[in-house]
C-alpha positions, 0 to 999 in steps of 0.5 A: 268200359265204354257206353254203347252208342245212343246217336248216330254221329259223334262230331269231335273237336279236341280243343286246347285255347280255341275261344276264336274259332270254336264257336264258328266250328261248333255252330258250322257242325250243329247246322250240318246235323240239322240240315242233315237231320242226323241223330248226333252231337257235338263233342268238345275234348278239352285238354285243359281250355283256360279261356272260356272255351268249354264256357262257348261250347256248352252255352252253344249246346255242345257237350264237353268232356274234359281230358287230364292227360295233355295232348293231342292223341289223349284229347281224342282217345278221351274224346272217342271213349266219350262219344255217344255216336256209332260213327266219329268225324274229328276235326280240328277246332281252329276253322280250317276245315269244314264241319258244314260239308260232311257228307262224303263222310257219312255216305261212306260210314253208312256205306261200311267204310271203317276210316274215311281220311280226307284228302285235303289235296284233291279238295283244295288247299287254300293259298297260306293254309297249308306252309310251304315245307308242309305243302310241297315236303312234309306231307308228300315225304311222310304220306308217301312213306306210309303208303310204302310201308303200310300200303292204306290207299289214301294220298293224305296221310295227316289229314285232321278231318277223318271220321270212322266206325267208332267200335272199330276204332275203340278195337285197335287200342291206340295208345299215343298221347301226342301229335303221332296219334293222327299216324298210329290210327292209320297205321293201325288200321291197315295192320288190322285190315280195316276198310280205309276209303278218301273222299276230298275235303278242303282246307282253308286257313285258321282263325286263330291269332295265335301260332299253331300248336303243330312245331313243323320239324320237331312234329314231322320227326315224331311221325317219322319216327312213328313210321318207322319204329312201327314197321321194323321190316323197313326200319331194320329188317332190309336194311340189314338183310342186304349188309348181311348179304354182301358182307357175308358173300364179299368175306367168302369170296375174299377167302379164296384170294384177292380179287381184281375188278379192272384196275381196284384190288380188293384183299383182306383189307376190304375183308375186314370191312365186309365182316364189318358189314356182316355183323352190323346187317345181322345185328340189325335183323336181330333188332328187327326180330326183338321189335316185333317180338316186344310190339306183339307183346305188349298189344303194338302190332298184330302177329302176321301169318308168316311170322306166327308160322315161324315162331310156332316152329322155333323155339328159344332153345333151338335158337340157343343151338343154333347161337352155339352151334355157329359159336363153335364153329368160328372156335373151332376155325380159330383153335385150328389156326393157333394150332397151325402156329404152334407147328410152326414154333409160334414164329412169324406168320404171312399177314394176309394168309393169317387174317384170311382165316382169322376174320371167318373165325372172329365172323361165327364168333360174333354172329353166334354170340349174338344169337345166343344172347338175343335168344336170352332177350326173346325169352325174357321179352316173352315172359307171359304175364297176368291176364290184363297185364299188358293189352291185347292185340288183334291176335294172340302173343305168340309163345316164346320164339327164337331169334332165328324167326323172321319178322312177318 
């Protein structure tokens, strides 16, 4: 349980070995506050400081609450339960960003935003702040996938100096524990509608004599992969919607004959591969469908309207049904088939007319084992457990669900 606020601004500085640069920030914020003459604090989450950093931060009237869990998303969930302010801007404790120039923050927090991101393009990047990979790749490439996933309206995705109405926030249940947090709080906060506005900030480069703490490739891939696991549409739903697709109307095509587009034959052969294709797209959906259950479940991702609307109508064993009824289907296709063999004495048969019938026929078995048996998963995924067992979401888990529903 969380202390209701008793200020008004919470400035929050996660701080793991920052004795260089923590003094110049916390003197930099404790001057805004003043100047300001805003009710507020300076909170210093510590991940485990051994060289005197939580020494300079209370001699210098900052409060340090100190976080167990390593990391950087623990430092600053730890730091956001602790904060006494109604409002949070967090920001890193190395000097690169300007806690003396806070205002565009705080207007929009008093003027109802949610999250304020900074955007450190449109403020100004100072020449060796930013490295190159990060300036002109990382960050254009992951805020540009963000922004086609999530759509948040904002250009800076990673941005470090970010404030937000601290209930709000405390509302999403954020979870992760190292470098993703600066994207899961975005993410989140478009998944939950919340009011997202950018203001420019700057960023010069750091104080510190020391290598950063931010590893570029291996930090890049995590949001990446955050990015992606977090929204299953991209990741797999279209993806495999569009093999399924061709496969699907390539084999069928393929059934009738061969087909010649200018001077390339495609035949059973490309038949093959096109099922091939089919299997994989469909798996693929599947994975999508089981993504979004799991997340919805365990408190990750909200239930959309579509995708509660689908599931309130297809139940587990209708999916069972339906995995059996397209089972039965590529079996009955293959019975018929060695039937036919049969009537010919179980000789030789023409190659290409055989597999033209086989591959429909091993196409249902396959597809209709699938949906049985990610039916089955679905249902255990969907098992309800005690009140409290896992967190809630923004909305209530959906009941138990069949495959067949499609992700929202």
């Amino acid at each position: 349980m969380t202390a209701a606020p008793s200020c008004e601004l919470t400035i929050l500085m996660p701080c793991l070995n920052e004795a260089e640069t923590l003094e110049t920030c916390i003197r930099k914020a404790l001057g805004y506050l003043e100047r300001a003459g805003i009710d507020g604090e300076v909170l210093i989450a510590d991940n485990g400081s051994t060289d005197g950093s939580q020494a300079i931060a209370t001699g210098l009237g900052a409060r340090v609450v100190d976080i167990p869990e390593k990391g950087y998303g623990a430092a600053l969930i730890g730091g956001i339960e602790a904060a006494a302010g109604r409002f949070v801007i967090m920001g890193d404790a190395d000097d690169s960003y300007d806690f003396s120039s806070l205002d565009p923050f705080v207007e929009e927090l008093r003027g109802g935003a949610q999250l304020v991101m900074g955007n450190r393009f449109r403020g100004g990047i100072e020449p060796g702040a930013m490295p190159p990979l990060h300036k002109y790749l990382g960050n254009p490439v992951l805020s540009g996938i963000g922004a086609l996933f999530f759509k948040p309206g904002v250009r800076d995705f990673h941005c470090g100096l970010r404030g937000f109405d601290r209930a709000a926030v405390l509302g999403l249940g954020l979870r992760t524990s190292g470098m993703e947090f600066a994207s899961e709080m975005v993410v989140k906060a478009c998944l939950a509608r919340l009011r997202i506005v950018e203001v420019p900030t700057t960023l010069k480069k750091d104080g510190r004599s020391r290598p950063p703490h931010l590893r570029s490739w291996h930090d890049g891939w995590r949001h990446l992969r955050f990015l992606l696991v977090f929204s299953p549409k991209w990741l797999f739903f279209y993806p495999g919607v569009v093999m399924l697709g061709l496969g699907v109307v390539a084999s069928v095509v393929l059934l009738f004959g061969p087909v010649e587009i200018g001077s390339v034959g495609f035949d059973v052969s490309t038949m093959i591969y096109a099922t091939a294709a089919a299997v994989l797209g469909y798996q693929a959906v599947l994975f999508s469908i089981l993504t979004k259950v799991y997340a919805e479940h365990e408190g990750f991702l909200p239930a959309g309207p579509r995708f509660r609307m689908i599931t309130d109508r297809l139940t587990i064993e209708r999916g069972l049904l339906a995995g059996i009824g397209i089972f039965l289907v590529g079996l009955v296709v293959a019975v018929l088939q060695v039937v036919r063999w049969g009537d010919v004495g179980f000789g030789e048969l023409d190659a290409r007319a055989a597999v033209r019938v086989a591959v429909p026929a091993a196409l249902g078995l396959m597809l209709g084992f699938q949906t049985m048996m990610s039916s089955m998963v679905v249902g255990i995924l969907t098992i309800p457990t005690r009140g409290g067992t896992n967190p809630a979401a923004p909305e209530t888990a959906a009941p138990q669900t069949a495959v067949a529903a499609l992700a929202s």
